[in-house]
N, C-alpha and C positions, 0 to 999 in steps of 0.2 A: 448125641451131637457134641461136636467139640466147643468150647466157651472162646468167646471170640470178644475182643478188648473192643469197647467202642464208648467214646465220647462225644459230647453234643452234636459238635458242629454244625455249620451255615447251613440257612437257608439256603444261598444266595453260592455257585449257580446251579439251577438244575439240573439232572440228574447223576452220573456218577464220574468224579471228577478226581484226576490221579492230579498229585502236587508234585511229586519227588518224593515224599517219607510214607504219605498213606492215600488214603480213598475216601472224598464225602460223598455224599449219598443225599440227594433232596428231592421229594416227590411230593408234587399240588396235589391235597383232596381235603377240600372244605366243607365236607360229609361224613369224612373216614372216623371213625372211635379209633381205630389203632392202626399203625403199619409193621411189619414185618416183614426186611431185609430177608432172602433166603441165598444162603450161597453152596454152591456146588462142586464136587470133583471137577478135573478137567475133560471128564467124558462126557459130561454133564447127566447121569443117570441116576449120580446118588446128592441127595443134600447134603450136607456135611454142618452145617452151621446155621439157627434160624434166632436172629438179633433184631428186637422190637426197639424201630426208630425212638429215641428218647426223648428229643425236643421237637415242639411244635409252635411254628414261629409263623403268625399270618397265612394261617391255613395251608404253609407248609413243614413236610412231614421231614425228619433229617439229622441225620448221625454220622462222625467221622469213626471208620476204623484203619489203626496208623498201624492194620497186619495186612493188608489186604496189596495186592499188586495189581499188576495190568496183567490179561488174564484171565481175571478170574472171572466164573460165572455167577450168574446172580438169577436173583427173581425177585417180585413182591408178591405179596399175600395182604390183603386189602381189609379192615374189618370195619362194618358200620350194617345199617339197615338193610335188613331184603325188603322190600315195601315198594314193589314195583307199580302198584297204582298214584304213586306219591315221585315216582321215576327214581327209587335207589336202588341197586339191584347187587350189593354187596353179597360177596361168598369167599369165606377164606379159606376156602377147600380148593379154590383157581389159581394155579400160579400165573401173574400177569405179566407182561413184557411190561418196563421203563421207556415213557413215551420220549424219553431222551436218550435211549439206547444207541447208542454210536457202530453197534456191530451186534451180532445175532448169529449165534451156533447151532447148529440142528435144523431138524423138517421140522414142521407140523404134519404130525402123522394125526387123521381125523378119527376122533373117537367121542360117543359120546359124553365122555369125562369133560370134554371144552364145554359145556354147558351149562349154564349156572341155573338150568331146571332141570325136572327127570322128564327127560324126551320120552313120547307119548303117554308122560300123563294127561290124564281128563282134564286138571287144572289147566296146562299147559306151562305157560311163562309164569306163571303162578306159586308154582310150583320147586320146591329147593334141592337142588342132586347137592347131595356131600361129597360125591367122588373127588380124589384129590387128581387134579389135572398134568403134576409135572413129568411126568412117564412120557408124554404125549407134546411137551412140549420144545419150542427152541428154549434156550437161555439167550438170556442180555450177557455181554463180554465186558468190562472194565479194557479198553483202549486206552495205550498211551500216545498223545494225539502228533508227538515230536512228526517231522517231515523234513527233509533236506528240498527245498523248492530250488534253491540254487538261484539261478539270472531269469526263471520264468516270469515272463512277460505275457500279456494278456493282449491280443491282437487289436483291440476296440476297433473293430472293422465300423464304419459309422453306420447309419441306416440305412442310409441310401442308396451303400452297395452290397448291403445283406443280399445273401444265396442260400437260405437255408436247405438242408438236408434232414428227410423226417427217416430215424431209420434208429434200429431194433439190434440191442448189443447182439442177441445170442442169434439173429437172422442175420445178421449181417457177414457173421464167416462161418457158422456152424458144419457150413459146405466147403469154405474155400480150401481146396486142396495144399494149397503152399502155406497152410497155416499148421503150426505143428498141430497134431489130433490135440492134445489132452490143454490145448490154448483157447480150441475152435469153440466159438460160443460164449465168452469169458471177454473180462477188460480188456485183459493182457491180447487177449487173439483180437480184439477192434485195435488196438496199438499199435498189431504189428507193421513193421514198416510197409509192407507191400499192400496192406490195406488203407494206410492212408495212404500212399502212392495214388489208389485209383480216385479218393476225395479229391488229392490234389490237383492231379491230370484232368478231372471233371471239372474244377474249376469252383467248386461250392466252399462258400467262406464261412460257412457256421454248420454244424451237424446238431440237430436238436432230438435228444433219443430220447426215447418210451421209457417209463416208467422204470427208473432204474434201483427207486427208495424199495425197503423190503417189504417184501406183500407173501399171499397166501394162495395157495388154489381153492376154488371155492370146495365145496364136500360132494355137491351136486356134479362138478365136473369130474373128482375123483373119481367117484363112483359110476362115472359115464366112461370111465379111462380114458377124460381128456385134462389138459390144465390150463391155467390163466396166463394163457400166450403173453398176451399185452401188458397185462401187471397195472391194471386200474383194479388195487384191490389193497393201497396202503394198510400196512399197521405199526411201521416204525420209520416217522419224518428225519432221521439222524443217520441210518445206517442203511449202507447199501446192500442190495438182493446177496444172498450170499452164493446163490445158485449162477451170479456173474461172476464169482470169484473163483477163477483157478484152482487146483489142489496144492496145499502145502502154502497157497499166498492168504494175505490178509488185506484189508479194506485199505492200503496203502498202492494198491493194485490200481484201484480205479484214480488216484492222483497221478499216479504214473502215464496212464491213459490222458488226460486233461494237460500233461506238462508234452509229451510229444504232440499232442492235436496242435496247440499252444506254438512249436516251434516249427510247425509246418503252417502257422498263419493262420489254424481253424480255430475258430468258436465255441466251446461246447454251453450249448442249452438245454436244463431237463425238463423233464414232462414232470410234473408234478401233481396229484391229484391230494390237497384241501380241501375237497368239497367232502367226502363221505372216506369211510374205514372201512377195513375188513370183516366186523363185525355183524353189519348188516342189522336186521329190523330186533324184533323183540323177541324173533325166535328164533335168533343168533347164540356164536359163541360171545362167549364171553375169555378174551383174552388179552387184552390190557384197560382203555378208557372205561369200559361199562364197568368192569370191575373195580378200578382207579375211582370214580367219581361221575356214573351214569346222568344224573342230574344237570351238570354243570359242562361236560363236553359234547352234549348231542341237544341239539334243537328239541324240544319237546313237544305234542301235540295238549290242547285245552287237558284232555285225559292223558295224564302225565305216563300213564302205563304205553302210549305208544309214539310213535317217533314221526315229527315231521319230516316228510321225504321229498327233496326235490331235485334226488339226485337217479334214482329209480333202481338205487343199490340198499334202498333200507335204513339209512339214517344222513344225516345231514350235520355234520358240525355247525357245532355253537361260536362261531367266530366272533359275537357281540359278546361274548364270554371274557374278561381282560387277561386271565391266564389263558384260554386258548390261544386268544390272538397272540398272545406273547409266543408260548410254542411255538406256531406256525412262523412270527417272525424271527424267532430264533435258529428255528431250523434255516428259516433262506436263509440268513446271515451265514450260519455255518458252513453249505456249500459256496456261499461267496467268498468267506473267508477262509480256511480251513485247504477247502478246493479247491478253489479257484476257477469257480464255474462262471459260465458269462451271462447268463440269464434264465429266466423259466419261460415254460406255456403251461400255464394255469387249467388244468382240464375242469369242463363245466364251470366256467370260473362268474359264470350269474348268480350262482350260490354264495360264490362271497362277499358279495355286495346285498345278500336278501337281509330285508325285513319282515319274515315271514314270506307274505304273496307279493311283496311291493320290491322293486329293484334299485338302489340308490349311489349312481356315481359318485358319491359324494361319502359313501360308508366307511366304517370308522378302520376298514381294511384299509381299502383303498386309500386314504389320507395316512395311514401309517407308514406305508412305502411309501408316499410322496416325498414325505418329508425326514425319511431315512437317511442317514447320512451312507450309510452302503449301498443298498438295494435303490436306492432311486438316482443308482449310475449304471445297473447293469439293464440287459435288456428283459423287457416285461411284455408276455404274448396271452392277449386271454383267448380260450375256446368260449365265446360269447353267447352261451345259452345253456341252457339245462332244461329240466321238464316241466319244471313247476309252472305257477301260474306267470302269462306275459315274460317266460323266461327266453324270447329269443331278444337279443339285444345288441344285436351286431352296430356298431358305429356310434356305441351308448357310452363306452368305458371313458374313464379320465383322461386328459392331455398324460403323456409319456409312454400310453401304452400301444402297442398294439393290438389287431384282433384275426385270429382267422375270417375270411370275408367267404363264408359259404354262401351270399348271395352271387359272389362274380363266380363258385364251381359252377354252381346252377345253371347259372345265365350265360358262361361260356359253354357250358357242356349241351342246352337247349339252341344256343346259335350254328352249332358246330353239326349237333344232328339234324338241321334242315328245319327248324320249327319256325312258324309264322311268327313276325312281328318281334324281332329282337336285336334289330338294330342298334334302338335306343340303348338295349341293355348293355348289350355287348361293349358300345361305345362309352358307356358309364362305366365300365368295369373295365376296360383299355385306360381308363387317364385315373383309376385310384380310386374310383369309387367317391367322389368330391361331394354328391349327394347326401350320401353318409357321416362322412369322416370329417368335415371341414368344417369345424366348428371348436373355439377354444385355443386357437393356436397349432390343433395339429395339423401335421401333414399329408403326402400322401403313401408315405412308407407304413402310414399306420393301419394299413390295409394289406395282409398278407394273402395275399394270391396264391390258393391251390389250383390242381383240376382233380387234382386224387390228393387224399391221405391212405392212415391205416386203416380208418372207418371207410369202407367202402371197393367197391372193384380197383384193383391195379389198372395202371394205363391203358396193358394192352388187353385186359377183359372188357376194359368200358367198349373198346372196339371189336369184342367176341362177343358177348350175353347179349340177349337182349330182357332174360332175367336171370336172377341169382339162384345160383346152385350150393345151396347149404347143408344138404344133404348129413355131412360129416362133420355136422354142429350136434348131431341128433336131435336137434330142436323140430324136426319134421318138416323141414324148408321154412319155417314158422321166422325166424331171428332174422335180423338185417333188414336194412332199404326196400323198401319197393318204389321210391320214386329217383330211380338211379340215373335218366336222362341217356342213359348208353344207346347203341347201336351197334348191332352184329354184324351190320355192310353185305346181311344177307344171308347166312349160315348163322346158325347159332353153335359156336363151343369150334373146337378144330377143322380145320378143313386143310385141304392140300389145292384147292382152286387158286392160279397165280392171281388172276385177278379182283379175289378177295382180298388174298393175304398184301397184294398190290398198293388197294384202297385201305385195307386195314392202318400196312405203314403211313400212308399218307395223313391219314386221320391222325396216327399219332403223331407223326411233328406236327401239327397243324395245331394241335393241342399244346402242344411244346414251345412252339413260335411265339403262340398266343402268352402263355405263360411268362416269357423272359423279356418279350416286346410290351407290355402289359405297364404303366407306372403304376409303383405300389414295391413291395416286396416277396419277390417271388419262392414258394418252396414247392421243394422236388419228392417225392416219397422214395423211399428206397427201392433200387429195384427198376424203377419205370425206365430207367436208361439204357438197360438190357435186353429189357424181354421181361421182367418178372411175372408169372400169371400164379393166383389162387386158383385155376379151373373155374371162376365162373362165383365162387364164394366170397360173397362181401362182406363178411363179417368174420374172417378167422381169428379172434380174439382167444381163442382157445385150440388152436392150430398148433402147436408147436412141434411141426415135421417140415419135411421140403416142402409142403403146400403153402408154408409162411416163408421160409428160407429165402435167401439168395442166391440166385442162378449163378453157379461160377464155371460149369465143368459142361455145358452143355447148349451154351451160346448159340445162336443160328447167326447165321452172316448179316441174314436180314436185321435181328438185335446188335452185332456188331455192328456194322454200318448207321443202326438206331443211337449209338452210344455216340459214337463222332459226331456226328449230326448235334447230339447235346449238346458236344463239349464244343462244338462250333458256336450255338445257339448262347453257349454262357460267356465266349469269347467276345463277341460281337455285344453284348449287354453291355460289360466290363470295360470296354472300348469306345463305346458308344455315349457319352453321357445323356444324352438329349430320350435314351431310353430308360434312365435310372432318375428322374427329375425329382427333388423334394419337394416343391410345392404344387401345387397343384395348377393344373394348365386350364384358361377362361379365355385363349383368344383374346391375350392380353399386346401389345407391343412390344417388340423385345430389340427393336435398332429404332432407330429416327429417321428411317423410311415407310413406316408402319406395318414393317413385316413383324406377320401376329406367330405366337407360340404353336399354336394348332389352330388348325383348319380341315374341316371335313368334307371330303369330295365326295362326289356322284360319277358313275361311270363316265360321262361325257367331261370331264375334266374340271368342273362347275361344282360351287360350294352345292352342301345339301341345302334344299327347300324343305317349308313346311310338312307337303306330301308326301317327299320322300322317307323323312321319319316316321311316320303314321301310314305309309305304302306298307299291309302284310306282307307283301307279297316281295316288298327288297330284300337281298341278300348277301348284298355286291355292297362294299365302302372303303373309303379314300381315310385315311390318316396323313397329314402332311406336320410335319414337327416341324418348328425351325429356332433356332439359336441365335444370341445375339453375336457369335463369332462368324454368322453365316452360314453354320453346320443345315445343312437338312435332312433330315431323312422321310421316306415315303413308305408307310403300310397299308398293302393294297387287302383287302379280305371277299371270298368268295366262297359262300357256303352253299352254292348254289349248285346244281347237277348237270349244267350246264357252264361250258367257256363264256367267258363274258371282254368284249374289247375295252381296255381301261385308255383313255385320253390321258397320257401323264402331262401335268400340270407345268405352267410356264411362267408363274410366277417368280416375283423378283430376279435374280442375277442367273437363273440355274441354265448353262450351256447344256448340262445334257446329264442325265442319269446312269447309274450302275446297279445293276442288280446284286445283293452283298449276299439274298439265302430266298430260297424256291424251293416252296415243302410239294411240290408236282415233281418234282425232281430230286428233292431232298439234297442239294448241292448250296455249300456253303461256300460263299467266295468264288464263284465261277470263272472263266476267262473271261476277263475285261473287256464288255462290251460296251460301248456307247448308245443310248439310247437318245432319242433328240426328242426334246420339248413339245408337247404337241403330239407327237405320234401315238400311233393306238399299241396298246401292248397288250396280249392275250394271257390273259388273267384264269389258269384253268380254273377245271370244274371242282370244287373243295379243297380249295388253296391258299394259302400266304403266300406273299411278297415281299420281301423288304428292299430300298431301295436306297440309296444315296444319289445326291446330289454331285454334280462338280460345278465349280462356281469360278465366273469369270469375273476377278475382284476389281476391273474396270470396267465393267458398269454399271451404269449406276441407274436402275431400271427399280422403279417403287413399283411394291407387289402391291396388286385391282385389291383394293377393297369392294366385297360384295355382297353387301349387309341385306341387300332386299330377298327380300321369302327367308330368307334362314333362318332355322328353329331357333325361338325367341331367347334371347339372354343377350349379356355384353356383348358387342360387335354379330351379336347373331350367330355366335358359334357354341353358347352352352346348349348341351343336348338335353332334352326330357329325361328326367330321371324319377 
């Protein structure tokens, strides 16, 4: 190997850092006896040069060499104890990825060389393979970080009228035919103009994509000849998937992506998964942290030889760690800074708040971002549970965050299929979930509204299955949901009956309506606006065919017409403010005639009573919003299988109603018809309504306060929750 010039250099900052004249190199391991830099051709097949870090400065490892460019490939090689009952699990026969790696060359091709035991020995984990692992692996790239941003601007859409989009770089055009082939799948083909065209035309102000930091396929799915669709399987927080990068481009690709989202007014948000690695449990690879410094970056159990897991991927980062948390908050800074990203959704993000078994808003995570001068201006989304113990925690996290609210999927997706007794729910999860969320100053944005994500049936499967077909998981139908809340409308899986596929549509705007009429912050999954279907699989995490794709080439009319209907439904949000409200609504006064914010009707045009909320057997409910400009709007809901006549309401000024979107019809903005006060309006059978007001601004007519029987709270209109 050739003799390669290298000087102390900083600690300070982590991992490998181009100046202009050369390259420092600084790696945390407060365990390691020795490190050793290794660096590589540019095919990355052969080593060319292996330079043992010189200085070690506060348990960090780190050497300048002023020959080295951008470029060039690297690795470490890690030396200290194997003594995995004591949790060190050192082999410097591993070459390991730099958990500061900015960019990453090659596959991982699976072999047991990744191992830092001899796979099936009797020891097991025990056990020490010498095989040297670089054949087998990617390299880390030395990146030069320069970037021309130019007048890019950061949209700061505020909360209140976040739209997010949950959607999947390489699903989102892998199909789309007017994307060039060798783009489809890649930053560069989510970029192109005609695809954000269909964001835009849709109407959604933030795109929040799947795991886009670099990950791995598991071995298990190799060898099944599938892969890790989703990419919840990080092993390098700094650089992105390279399998989203184009040919011939470089990780400059994906800023490119973020600076047009950027001038088309969208958001971009990433999935990030901090809670667990690549690496998995004790009879895992070993391919950066365990070999870096196993003790200090994974949770460990009482018997340090195995891993606390409360992620159900095999290990659990050490976040109470003060170099991990530094990582972790280095990395967000860096796509905030760097990229110019607008915020995260924290997947299982109850892990980063654990105590072990105990869950703490107040963890030394969570207080880090608070008091960030970056990160605690962009937006912050937890997935509010994980497996561990008391790990559901929806409505638990700190003021500034938001949370997935998989209590209002549930509860809308149970109201929607006809279930007894869900009025109350339904109605708690129409104004934001206030139950939950209202406490500390937040609001009601802090409450993101799905009816579908990735986890889970697409739209129009919730209205095909009535269970999961997983079939082509190979897990034996074993993996995913069983408590999915859907409805077939009567078939299960395809049919050509109109009046299934009738009901089907209905169902889905009905779903849809609910979703954007809903206060809180609404997201869409990719796909549901078309037509998207898995066949019936709610779990293709390992899908990576048209079964996960995007429908672009094969639309039915019925999904066109499903798409407008959307971009109506986000139209009228957008428009609407009295449907995007940030605080939360208690049937408070909002003019000095005592017309209240919300009020909940009963078919006969009459506030709800006590009975009527604790009736199983209702189905049928009144929303009445109203503003202190006089705006009103009227959401009528009937999950019922049956017409039901709604008495619309003649409260305060309103001369007469307009119907704005009718999911029985699926017609947005109808021809202007006047409805008068008082009159019954036939409310089909599994339907929305939305309604507006016209107001006659002389006169001056104070809305009936009608506080008696109304389920108990302020003025008698907060619901049981």
């Amino acid at each position: 190997m050739a003799q390669t010039r290298v000087e102390p250099g900083s600690p300070h900052p982590l991992g490998a850092t181009w100046d202009g004249s050369g390259v420092n190199f600084a790696l945390f391991s407060a365990n390691a006896d020795k490190v050793e830099l290794c660096l590589f051709d540019p095919a990355g097949r052969r080593e060319i040069a292996r330079v043992v870090l010189p200085e070690h400065t506060h348990e960090v490892w780190h050497g300048y060499l002023p020959d080295v460019r951008p470029g060039q490939l690297y690795g470490y090689r890690v030396h200290g104890p194997f003594d995995p009952r004591n949790g060190h699990r050192f082999n410097p026969n591993k070459l390991l990825i730099d958990p500061y790696a900015k960019a990453l060359q090659g596959d991982l091709r699976w072999h047991d060389a990744h191992f830092g035991y001899r796979v099936g020995s009797a020891r097991e984990d025990m056990s020490l393979d010498r095989r040297d692992s670089a054949f087998v692996m990617p390299k880390c790239v030395v990146i030069d970080p320069a970037v021309t941003w130019g007048d890019d601007r950061r949209p700061k859409t505020s909360w209140a009228d976040t739209i997010i989009y949950e959607a999947h770089v390489k699903g989102m055009t892998a199909e789309r035919p007017d994307v060039p082939e060798r783009l489809r799948g890649t930053f560069a083909g989510f970029a192109d103009p005609r695809n954000i065209d269909h964001l835009v035309k849709l109407g959604v102000t933030t795109v929040e994509l799947m795991p886009i930091q670099a990950f791995f396929d598991d071995r298990f799915l190799v060898e099944k000849g599938l892969t890790n669709y989703w990419g919840y399987n990080t092993i390098a927080y700094f650089a992105p998937s390279p399998r989203y990068i184009s040919p011939g481009a470089d990780l400059h690709e994906f800023k490119v992506l973020v600076r047009r989202l950027h001038e088309a007014g969208i958001e971009v948000i990433l999935d990030v998964v901090y809670n667990h690695t690549a690496e998995g449990n004790r009879m895992g690879p070993t391919l950066s942290f365990r070999g870096i410094d196993n003790a200090n970056y994974y949770l460990l159990g009482q018997d340090r030889r195995y891993y606390y897991d409360t992620t159900g991927c095999g290990n659990t980062l050490n976040l109470r760690h003060p170099r991990v948390l530094q990582m972790v908050m280095d990395s967000l800074r860096y796509w905030v800074e760097n990229c110019h990203v607008d915020g995260f959704r924290f997947d299982l993000a109850t892990s980063l708040g654990r105590e072990y078994d105990s869950f703490d808003p107040s963890a030394v995570f969570f207080d880090a971002v608070q008091q960030d001068p970056v990160l605690s201006h962009v937006k912050m989304i937890a997935e509010p549970w994980d497996i561990g113990p008391n790990g559901y925690q929806v409505g638990n996290f700190p003021p500034g965050w938001a949370e997935w609210n998989g209590r209002y999927r549930d509860d809308m997706r149970s109201f929607w299929k006809g279930d007894e007794g869900m009025l109350p729910a339904f109605a708690a999860g129409a104004l934001g979930s206030s139950g939950m969320f209202e406490r500390r100053g937040r609001r009601a944005w802090s409450s993101v509204n799905f009816y579908t994500a990735h986890d889970g049936f697409t739209l129009k499967d919730q209205f095909s299955y009535n269970e999961k077909h997983n079939a082509g998981n190979k897990e034996e139908n074993r993996d995913g949901h069983d408590d999915n809340r859907s409805w077939n409308c009567g078939v299960e899986g395809q049919t050509r009956n109109p009046e299934i596929l009738n009901l089907r549509d209905r169902m889905r705007r009905n779903a849809l309506a609910t979703l954007f009429f809903s206060q809180g912050t609404p997201m869409l999954l990719m796909g549901d606006e078309n037509g998207r279907t898995q066949n019936g699989n709610n779990n293709a995490y390992c899908q990576d065919s048209d079964l996960a794709w995007m429908e672009w080439t094969k639309i039915s009319d019925r999904d066109k017409a499903l798409m407008e209907f959307t971009r109506g439904l986000i139209a009228l949000r957008k428009t609407r403010p009295l449907l995007r409200q940030s605080r939360f609504l208690h049937a408070c006064p909002v003019d000095d005639h005592g017309t209240r914010d919300v009020v909940w009707l009963r078919p006969d045009g009459l506030e709800m009573q006590d009975g009527d909320w604790t009736n199983p057997q209702s189905r049928v409910l009144g929303l009445l919003l109203s503003g202190a400009d006089g705006e009103r709007l009227l959401i009528l809901v009937n999950s019922h299988h049956d017409a039901i006549p709604f008495t619309l309401p003649e409260q305060g000024k309103v001369t007469s109603w307009q119907v704005l979107t009718d999911t029985a019809t699926g017609t947005i903005l109808p021809e202007e018809e006047s409805l008068e006060p008082g009159a019954a309006f036939t409310l089909e059978a599994r339907s929305l309504v939305l309604l507006e007001s016209r107001v006659d601004a002389a006169r001056q007519v104070d809305e009936p306060r009608r506080a008696a029987g109304a389920a108990g709270g302020r003025d008698g209109q907060d619901i049981p929750v």
